[in-house]
Every structure is written in C-alpha cells, then in structure tokens.
N, CA, C and O atoms as a MOPAC input file, in Angstrom:
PM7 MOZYME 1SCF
protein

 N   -134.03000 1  -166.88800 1    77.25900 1
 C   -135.25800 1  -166.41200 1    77.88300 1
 C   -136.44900 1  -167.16700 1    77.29200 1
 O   -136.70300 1  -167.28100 1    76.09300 1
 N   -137.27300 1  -167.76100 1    78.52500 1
 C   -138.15900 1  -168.07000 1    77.67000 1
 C   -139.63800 1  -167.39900 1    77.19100 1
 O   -140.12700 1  -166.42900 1    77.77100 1
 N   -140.43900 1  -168.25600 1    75.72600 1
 C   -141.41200 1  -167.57600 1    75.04400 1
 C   -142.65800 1  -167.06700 1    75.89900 1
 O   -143.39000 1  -166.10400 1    75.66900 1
 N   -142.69600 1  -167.97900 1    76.94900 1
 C   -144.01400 1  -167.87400 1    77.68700 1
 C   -143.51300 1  -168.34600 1    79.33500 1
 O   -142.62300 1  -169.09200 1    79.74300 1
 N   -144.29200 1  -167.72500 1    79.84400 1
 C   -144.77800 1  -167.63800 1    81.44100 1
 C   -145.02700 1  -169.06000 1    81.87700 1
 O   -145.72500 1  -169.47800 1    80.95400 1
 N   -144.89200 1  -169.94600 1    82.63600 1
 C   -145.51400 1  -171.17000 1    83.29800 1
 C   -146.59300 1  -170.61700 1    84.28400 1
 O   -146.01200 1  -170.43100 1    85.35200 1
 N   -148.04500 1  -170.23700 1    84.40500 1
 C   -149.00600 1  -170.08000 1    85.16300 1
 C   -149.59300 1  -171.35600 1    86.09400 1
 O   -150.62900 1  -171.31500 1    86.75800 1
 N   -148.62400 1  -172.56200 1    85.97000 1
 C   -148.99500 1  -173.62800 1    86.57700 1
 C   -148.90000 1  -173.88600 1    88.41300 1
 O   -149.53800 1  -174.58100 1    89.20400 1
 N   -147.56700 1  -172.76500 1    88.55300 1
 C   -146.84600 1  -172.94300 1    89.49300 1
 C   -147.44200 1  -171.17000 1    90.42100 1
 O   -147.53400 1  -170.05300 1    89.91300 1
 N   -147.68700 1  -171.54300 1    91.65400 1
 C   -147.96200 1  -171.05100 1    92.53100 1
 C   -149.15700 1  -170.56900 1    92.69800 1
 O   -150.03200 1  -171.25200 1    92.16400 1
 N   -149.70500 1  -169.13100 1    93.54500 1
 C   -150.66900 1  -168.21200 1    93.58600 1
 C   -150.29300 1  -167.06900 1    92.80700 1
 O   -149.30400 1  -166.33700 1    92.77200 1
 N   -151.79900 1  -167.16600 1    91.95900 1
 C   -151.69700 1  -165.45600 1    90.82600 1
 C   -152.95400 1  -165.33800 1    91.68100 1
 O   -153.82500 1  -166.02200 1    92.21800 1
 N   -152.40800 1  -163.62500 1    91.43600 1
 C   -153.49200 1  -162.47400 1    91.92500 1
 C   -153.57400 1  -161.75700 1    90.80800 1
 O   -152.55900 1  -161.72700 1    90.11200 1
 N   -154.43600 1  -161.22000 1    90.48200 1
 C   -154.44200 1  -160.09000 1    89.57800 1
 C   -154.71100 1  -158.82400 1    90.43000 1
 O   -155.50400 1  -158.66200 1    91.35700 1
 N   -153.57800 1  -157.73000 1    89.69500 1
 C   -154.07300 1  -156.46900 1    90.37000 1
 C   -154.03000 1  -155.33400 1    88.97100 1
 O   -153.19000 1  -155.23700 1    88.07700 1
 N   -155.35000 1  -154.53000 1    89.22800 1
 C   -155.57200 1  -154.12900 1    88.72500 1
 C   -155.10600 1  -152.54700 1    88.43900 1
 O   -155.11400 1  -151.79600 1    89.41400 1
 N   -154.67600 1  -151.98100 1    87.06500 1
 C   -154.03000 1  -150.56200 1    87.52800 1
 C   -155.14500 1  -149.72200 1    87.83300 1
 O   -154.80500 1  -148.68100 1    88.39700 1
 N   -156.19300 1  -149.83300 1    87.66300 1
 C   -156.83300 1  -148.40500 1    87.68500 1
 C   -157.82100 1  -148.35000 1    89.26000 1
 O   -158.64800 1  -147.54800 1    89.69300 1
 N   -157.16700 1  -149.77900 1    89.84600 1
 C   -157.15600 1  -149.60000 1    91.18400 1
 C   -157.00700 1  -148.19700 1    92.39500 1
 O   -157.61100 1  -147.70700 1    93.34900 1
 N   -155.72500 1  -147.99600 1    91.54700 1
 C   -154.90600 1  -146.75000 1    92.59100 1
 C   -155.57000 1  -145.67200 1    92.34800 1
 O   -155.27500 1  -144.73300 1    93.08600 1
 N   -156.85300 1  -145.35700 1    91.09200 1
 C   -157.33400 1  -144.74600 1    91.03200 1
 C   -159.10300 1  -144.56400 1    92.10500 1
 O   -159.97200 1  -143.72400 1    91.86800 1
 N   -159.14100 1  -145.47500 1    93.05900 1
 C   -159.93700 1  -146.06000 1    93.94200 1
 C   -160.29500 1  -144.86400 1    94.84900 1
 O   -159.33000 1  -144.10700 1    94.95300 1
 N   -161.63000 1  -144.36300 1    95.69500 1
 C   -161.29500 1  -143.93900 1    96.36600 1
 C   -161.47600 1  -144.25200 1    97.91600 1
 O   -161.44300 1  -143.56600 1    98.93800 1
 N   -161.70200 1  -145.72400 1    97.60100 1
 C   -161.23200 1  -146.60000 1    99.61700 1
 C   -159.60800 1  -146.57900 1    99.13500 1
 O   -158.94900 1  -145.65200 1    99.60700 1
 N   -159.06000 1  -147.31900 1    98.42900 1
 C   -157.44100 1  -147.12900 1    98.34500 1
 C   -157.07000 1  -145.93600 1    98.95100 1
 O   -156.64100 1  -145.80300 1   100.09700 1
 N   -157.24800 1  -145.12700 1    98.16400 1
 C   -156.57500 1  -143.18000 1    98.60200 1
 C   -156.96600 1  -143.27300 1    99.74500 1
 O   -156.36900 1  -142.39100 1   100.36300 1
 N   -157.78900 1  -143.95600 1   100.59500 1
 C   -158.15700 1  -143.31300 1   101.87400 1
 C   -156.78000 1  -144.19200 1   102.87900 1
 O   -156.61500 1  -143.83000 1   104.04400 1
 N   -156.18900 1  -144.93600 1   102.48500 1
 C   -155.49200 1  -145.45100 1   103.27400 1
 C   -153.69300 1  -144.69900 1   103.25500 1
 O   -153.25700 1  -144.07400 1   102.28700 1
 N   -152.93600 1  -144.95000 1   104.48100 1
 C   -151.80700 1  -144.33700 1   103.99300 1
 C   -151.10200 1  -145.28200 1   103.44100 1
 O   -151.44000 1  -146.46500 1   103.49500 1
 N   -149.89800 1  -144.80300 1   102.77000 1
 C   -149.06100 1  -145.64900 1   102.03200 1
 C   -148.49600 1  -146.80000 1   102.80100 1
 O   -148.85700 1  -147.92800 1   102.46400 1
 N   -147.58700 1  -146.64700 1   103.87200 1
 C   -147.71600 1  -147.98600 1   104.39900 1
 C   -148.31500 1  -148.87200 1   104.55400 1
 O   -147.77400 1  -149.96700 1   104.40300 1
 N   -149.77500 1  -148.78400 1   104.94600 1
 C   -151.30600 1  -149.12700 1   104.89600 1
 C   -151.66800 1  -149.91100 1   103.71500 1
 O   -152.09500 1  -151.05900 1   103.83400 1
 N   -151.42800 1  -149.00000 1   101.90700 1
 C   -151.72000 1  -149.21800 1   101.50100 1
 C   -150.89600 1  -150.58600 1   100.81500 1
 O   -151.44800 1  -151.51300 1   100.22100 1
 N   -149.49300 1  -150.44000 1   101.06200 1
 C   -148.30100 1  -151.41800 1   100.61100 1
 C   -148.83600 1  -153.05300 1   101.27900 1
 O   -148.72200 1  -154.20700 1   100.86600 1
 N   -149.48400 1  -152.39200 1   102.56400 1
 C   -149.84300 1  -153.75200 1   103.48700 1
 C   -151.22800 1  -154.36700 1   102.97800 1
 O   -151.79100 1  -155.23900 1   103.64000 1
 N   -151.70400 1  -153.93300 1   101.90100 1
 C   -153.10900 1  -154.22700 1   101.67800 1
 C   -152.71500 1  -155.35400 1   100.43700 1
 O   -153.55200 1  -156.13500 1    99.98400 1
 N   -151.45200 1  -155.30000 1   100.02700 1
 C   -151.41200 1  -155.87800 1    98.56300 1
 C   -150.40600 1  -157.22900 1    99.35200 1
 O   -150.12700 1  -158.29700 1    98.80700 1
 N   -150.02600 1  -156.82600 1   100.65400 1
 C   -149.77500 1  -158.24900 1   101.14100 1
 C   -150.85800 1  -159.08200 1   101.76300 1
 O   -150.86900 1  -160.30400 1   101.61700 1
 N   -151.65000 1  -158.52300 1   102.36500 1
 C   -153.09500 1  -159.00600 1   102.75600 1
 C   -153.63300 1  -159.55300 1   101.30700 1
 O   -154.85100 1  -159.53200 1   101.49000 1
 N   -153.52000 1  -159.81300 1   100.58200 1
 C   -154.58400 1  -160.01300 1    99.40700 1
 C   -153.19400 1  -161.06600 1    98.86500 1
 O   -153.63500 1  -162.01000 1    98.21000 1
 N   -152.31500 1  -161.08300 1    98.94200 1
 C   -151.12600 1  -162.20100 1    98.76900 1
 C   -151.50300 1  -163.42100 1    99.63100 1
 O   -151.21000 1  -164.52900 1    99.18000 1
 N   -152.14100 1  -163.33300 1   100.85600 1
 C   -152.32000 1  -164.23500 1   101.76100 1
 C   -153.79300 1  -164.83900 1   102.33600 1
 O   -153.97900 1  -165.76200 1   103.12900 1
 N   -154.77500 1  -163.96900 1   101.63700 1
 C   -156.05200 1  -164.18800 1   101.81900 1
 C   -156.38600 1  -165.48700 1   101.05900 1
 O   -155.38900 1  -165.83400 1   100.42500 1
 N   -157.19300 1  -166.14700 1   100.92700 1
 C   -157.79700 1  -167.25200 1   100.11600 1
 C   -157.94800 1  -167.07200 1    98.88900 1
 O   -157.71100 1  -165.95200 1    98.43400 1
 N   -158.25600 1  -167.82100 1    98.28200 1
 C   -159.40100 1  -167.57000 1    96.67500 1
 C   -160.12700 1  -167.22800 1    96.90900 1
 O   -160.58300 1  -167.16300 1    95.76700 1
 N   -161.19500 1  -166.66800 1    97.74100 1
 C   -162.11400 1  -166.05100 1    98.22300 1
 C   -161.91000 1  -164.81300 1    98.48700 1
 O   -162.69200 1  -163.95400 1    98.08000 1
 N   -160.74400 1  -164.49600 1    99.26500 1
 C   -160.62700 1  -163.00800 1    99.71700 1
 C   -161.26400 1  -163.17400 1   101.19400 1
 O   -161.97400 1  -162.29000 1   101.67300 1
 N   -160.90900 1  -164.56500 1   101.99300 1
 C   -160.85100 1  -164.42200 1   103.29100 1
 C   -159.56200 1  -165.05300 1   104.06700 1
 O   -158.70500 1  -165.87500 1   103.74500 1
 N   -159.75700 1  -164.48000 1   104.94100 1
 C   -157.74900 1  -164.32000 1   106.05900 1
 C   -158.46000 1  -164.37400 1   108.01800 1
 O   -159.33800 1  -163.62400 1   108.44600 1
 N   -157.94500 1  -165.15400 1   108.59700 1
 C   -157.93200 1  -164.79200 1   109.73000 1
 C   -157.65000 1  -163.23800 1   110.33300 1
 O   -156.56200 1  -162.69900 1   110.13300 1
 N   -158.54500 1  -162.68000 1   110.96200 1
 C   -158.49100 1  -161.28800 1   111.72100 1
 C   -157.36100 1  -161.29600 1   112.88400 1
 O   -156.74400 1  -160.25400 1   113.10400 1
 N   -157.13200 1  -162.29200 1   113.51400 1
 C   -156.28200 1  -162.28200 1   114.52900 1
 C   -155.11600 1  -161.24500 1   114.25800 1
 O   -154.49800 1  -161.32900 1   113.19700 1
 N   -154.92900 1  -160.67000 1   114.80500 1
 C   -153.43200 1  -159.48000 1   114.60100 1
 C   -151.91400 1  -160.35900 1   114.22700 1
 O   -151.13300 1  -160.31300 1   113.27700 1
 N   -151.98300 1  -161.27500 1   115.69400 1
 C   -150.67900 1  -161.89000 1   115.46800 1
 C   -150.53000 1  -162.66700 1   114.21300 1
 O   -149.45300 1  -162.66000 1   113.61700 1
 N   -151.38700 1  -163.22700 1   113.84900 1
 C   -151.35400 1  -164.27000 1   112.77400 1
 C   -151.12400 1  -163.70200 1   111.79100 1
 O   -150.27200 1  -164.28900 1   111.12500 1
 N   -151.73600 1  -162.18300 1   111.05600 1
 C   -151.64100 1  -161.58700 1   110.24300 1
 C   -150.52300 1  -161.07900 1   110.02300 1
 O   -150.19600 1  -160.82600 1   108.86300 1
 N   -149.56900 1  -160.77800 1   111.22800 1
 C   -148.27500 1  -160.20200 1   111.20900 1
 C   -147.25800 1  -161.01700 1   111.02800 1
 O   -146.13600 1  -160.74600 1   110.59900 1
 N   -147.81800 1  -162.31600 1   111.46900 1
 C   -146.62600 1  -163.84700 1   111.09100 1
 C   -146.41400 1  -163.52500 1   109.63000 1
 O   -145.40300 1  -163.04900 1   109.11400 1
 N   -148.04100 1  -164.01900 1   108.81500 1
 C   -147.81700 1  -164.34900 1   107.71700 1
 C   -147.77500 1  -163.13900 1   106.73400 1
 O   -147.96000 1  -163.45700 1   105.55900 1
 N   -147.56700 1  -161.79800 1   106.98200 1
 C   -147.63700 1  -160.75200 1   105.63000 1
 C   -146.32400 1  -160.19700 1   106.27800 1
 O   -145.85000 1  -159.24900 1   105.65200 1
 N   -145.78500 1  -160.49500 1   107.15100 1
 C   -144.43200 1  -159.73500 1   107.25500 1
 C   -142.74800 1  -160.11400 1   106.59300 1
 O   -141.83900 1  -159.34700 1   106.27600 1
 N   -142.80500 1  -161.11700 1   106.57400 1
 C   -141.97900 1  -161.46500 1   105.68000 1
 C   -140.58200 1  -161.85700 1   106.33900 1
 O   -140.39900 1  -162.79800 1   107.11100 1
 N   -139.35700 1  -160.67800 1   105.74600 1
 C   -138.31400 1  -160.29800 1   106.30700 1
 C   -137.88000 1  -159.23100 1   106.80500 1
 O   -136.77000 1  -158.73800 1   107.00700 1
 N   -139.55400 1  -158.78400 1   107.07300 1
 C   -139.64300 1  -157.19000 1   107.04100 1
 C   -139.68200 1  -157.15100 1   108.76000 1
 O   -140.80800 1  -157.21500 1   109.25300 1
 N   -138.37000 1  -157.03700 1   109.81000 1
 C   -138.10600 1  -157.31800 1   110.68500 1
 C   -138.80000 1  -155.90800 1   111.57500 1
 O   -139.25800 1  -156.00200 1   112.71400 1
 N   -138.75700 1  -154.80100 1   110.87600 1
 C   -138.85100 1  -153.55400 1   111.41800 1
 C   -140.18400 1  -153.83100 1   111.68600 1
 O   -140.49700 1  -153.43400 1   112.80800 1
 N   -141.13600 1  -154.39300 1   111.04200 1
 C   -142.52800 1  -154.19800 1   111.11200 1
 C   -142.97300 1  -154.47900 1   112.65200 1
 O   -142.51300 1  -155.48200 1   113.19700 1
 N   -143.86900 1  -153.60800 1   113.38400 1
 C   -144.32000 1  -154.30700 1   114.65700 1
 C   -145.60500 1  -155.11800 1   114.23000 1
 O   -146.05300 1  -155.11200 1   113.08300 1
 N   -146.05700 1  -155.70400 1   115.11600 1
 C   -147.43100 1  -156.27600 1   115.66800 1
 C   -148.58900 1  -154.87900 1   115.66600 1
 O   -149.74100 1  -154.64800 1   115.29900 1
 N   -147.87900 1  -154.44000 1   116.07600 1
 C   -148.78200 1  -153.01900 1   116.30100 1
 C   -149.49000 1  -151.99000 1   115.11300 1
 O   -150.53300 1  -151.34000 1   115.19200 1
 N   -148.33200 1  -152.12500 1   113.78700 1
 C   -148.38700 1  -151.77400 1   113.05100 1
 C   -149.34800 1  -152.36100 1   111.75900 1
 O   -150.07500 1  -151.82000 1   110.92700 1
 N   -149.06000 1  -153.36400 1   111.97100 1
 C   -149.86800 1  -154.28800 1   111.11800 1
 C   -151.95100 1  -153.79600 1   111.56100 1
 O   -152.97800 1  -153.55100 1   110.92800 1
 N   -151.55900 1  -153.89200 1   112.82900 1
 C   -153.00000 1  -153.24800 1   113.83300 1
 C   -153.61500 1  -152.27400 1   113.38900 1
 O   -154.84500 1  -152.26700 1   113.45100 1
 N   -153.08300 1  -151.46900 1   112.96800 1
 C   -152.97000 1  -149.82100 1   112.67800 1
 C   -153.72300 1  -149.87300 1   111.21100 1
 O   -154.81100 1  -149.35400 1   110.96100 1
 N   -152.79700 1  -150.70300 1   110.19300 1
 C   -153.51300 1  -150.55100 1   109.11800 1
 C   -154.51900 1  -151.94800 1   108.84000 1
 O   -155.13400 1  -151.93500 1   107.77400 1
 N   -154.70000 1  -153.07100 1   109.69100 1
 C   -156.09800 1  -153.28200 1   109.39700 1
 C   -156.80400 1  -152.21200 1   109.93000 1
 O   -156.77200 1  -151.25200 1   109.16000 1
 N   -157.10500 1  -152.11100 1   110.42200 1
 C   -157.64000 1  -150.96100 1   111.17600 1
 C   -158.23900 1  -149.78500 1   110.12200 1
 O   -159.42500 1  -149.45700 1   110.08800 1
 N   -157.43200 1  -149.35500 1   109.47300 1
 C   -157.36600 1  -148.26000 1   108.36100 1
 C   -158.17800 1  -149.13000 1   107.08000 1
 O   -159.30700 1  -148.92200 1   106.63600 1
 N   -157.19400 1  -150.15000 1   106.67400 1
 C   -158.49400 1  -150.80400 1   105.80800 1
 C   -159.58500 1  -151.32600 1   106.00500 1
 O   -160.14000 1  -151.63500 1   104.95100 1
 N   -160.37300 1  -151.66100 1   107.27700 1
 C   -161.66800 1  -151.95800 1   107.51600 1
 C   -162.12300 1  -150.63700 1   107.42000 1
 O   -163.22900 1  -150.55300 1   106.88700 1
 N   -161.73200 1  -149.81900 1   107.69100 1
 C   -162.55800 1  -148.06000 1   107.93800 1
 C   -162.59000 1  -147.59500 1   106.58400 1
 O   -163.42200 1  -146.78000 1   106.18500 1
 N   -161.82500 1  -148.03000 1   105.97700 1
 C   -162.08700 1  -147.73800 1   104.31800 1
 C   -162.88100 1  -148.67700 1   103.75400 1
 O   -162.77200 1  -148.74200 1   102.52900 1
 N   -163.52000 1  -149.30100 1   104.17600 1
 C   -164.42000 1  -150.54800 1   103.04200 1
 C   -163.51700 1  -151.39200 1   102.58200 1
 O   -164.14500 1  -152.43200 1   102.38500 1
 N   -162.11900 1  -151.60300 1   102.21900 1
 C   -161.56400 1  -152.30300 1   101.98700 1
 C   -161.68400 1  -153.67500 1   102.29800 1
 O   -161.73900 1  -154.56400 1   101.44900 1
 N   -161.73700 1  -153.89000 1   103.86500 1
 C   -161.83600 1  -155.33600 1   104.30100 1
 C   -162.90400 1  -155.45900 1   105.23500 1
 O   -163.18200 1  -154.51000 1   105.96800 1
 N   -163.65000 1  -156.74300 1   105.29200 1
 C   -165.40200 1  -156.59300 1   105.92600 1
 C   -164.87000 1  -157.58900 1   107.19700 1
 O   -164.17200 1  -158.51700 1   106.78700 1
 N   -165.11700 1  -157.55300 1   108.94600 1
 C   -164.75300 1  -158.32300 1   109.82900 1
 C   -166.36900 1  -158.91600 1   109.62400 1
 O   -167.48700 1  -158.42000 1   109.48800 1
 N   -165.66600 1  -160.52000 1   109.70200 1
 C   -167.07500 1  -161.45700 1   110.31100 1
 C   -166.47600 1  -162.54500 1   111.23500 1
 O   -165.38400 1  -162.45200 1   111.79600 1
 N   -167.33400 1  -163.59000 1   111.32200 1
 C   -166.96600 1  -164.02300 1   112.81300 1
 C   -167.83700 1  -165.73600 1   112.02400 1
 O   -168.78200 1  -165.62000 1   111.24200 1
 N   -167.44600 1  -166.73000 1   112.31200 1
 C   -167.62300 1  -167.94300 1   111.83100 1
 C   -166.76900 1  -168.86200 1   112.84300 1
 O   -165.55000 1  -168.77200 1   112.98800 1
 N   -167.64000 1  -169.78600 1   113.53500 1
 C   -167.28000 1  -170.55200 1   114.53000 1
 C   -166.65000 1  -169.97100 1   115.92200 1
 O   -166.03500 1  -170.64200 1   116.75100 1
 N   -166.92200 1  -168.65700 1   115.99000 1
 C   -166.53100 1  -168.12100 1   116.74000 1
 C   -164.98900 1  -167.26600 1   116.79300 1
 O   -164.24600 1  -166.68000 1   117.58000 1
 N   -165.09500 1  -167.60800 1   115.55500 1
 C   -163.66300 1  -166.92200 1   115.14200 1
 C   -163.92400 1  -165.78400 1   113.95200 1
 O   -164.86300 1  -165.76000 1   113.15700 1
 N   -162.45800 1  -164.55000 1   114.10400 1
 C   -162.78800 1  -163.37200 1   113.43000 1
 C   -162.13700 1  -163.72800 1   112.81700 1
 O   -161.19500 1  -164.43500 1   113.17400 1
 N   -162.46000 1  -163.25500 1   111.20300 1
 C   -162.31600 1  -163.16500 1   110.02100 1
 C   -162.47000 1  -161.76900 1   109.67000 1
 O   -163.13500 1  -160.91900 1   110.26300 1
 N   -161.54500 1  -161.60800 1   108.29600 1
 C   -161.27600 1  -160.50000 1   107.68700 1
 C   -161.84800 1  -161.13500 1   106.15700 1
 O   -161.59900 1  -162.32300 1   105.95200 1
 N   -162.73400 1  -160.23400 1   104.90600 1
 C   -163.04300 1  -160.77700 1   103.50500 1
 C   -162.62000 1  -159.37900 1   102.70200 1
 O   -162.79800 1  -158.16500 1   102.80300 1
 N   -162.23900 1  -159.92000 1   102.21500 1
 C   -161.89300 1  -158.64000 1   101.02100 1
 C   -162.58200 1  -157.87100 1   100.57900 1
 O   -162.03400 1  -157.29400 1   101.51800 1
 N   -163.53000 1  -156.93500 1    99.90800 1
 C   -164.41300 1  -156.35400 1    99.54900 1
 C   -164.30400 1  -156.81200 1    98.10600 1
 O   -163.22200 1  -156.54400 1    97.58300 1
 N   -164.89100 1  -157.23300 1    97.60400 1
 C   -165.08100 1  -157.54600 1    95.60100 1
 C   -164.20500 1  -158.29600 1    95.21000 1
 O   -164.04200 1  -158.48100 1    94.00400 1
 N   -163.23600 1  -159.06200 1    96.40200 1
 C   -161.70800 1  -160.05200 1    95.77800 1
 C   -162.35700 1  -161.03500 1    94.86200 1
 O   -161.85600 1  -161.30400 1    93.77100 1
 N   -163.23700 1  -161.46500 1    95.20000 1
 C   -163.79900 1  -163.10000 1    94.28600 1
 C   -164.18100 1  -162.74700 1    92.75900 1
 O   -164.11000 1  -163.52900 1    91.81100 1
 N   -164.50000 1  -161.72900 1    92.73300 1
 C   -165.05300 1  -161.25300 1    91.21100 1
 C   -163.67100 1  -160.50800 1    90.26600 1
 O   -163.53300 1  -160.48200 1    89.04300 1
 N   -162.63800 1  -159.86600 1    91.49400 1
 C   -161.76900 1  -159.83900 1    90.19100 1
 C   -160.55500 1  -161.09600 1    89.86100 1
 O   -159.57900 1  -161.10800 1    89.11100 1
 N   -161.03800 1  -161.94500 1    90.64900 1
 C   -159.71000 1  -162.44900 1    90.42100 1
 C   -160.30800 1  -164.05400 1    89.81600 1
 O   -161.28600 1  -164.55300 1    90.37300 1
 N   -159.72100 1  -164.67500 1    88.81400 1
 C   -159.56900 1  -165.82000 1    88.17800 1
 C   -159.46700 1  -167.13600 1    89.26700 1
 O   -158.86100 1  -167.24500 1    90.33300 1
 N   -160.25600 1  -167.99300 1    88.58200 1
 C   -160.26300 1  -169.55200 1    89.58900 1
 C   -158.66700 1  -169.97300 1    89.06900 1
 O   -157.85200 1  -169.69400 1    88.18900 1
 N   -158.80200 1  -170.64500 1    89.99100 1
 C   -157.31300 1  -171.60000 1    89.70000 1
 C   -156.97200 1  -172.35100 1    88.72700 1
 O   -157.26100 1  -172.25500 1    87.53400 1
 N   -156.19200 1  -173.29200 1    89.40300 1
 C   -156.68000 1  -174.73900 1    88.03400 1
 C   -157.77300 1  -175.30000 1    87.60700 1
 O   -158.29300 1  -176.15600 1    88.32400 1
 N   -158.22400 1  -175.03600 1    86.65700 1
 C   -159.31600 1  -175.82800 1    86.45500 1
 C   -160.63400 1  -175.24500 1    86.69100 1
 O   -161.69300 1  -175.87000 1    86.75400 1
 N   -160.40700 1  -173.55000 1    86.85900 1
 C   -161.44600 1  -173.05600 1    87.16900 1
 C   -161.63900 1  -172.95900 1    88.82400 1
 O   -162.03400 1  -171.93600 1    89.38300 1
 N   -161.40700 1  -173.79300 1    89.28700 1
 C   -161.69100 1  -173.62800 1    90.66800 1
 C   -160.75900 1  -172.94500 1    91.92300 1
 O   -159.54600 1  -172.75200 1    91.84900 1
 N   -161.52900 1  -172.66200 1    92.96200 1
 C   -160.96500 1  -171.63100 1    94.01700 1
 C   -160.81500 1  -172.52500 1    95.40800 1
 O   -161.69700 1  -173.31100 1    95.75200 1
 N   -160.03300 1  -172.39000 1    95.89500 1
 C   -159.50600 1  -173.08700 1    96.94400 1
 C   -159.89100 1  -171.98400 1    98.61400 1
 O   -159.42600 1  -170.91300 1    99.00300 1
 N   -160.79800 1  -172.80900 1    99.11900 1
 C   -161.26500 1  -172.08800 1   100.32200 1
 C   -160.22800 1  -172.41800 1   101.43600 1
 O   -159.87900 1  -173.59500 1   101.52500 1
 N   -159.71200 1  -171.52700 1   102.27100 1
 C   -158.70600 1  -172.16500 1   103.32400 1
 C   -159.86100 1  -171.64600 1   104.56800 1
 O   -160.12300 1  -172.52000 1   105.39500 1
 N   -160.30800 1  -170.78200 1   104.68300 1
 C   -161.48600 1  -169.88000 1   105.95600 1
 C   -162.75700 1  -169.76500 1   105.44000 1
 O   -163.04900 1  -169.49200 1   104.27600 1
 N   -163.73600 1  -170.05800 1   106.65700 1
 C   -165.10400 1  -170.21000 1   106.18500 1
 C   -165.57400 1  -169.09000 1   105.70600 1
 O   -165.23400 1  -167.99500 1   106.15600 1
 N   -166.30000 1  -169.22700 1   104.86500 1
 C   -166.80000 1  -168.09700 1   104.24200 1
 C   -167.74300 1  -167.11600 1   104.62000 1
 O   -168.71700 1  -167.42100 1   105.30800 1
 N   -167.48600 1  -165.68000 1   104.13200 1
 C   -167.75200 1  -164.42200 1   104.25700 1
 C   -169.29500 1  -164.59100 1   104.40700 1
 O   -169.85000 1  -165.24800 1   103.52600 1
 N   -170.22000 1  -163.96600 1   105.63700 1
 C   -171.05600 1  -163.87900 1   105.79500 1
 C   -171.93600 1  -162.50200 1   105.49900 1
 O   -171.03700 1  -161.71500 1   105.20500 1
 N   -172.79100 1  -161.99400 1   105.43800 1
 C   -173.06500 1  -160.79200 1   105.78300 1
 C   -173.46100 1  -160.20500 1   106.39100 1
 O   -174.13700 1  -159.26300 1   105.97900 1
 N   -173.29300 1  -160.39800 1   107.53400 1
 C   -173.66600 1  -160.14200 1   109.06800 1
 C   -172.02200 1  -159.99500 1   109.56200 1
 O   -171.31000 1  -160.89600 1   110.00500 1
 N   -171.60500 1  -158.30900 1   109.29600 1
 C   -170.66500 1  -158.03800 1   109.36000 1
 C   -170.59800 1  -157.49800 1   111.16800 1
 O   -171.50800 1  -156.76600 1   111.55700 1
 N   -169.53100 1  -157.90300 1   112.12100 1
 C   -169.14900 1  -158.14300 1   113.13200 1
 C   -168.68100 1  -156.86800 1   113.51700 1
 O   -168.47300 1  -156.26800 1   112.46300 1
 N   -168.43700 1  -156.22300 1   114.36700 1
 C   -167.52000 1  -154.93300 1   115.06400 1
 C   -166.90700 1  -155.95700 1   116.00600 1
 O   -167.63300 1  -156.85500 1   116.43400 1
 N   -165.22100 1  -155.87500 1   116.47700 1
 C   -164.22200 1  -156.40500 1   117.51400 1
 C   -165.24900 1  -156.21500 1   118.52800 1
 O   -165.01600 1  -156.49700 1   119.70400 1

C-alpha cells in the first residue's frame, strides 16, 4: 500500500461534511440530493454545466440505466428552487452555476481553474 495519494491524476472536488448540515441541501430529496454531488462531479472549476436536460442526463448518469431524462428534470428543478444551482443564459445558451462552488474548492495544477462554460453572470434567467 502506498504512503501517499497521487493528487496529480484526475478531477478533485472537495466536499465538505458539515455540508449535510445545510439548509438548501435538506430542502432537496435524497435522490435529488445524491444527483447534486454528480452535478458538481461534472460542472467546471467554476461550478458551471450546461442546463440542457439531455446533456445533463448523458453526462451524470453513468451506468445508472434506470435513471430517466425526466428524472434528472425533476431534481434540477428541486436544486434551482433550493438556491443550490443559479440558471443563466450566455450566447444564448442555458447554463446552470453552482452557488459558492469556486470558493470551496481548490485550483488545479498550479493553482489554476479550467473554464469549460462561459461564465456565471448575475442576471439570473427563469426557462
């Protein structure tokens, strides 16, 4: 076994325990809430993700075959209504930002954060 961890290799998130002690978390249901820690697996260094439904259900579903399209719907849905996740709109496209992701979580290599979606505005959007 080895002495130490290699942090070189892949995406770290940090999650925090006293999270679950939250009260936008509690507001979501457990399925909901299981789907929030895959949303934040797939969001940027920023804590932004395409809003599109389908896209979101490509990439946080996994092998998780049971999951619908629909479902995935359901709990963005639940986490925007909790403060959890903020919709904005950049080039004409919807976006989902994390609420506070950039401040808890560590730059990458070298300090730095890797943007994949334009960034979080505050001129937050309704569908």
């Amino acid at each position: 076994m080895a002495d130490s961890i290699d942090f070189t290799k892949g995406i770290y998130r940090r999650v925090y325990a006293s999270f679950i002690w939250g009260q936008r978390i509690n507001r979501l249901s457990l399925p909901a809430e299981a789907w929030f820690w895959r949303v934040q697996a797939v969001a940027d260094d920023l804590g932004n993700f395409p809003a599109e439904t389908h896209r979101v259900w490509v990439e946080t579903s996994g092998y998780r075959s049971s999951t619908s399209e629909s479902d995935v719907a359901g709990w963005l849905a639940e986490m925007e209504a909790a403060g959890l996740i903020l919709a904005y709109v950049a080039g004409g496209v919807r976006y989902f930002h994390i609420e506070g992701f950039e401040a808890l979580q560590p730059g990458g290599r070298n300090g730095r954060r890797l943007r994949k979606y334009p960034p979080y505005t505050v001129s937050v959007v309704n569908p």
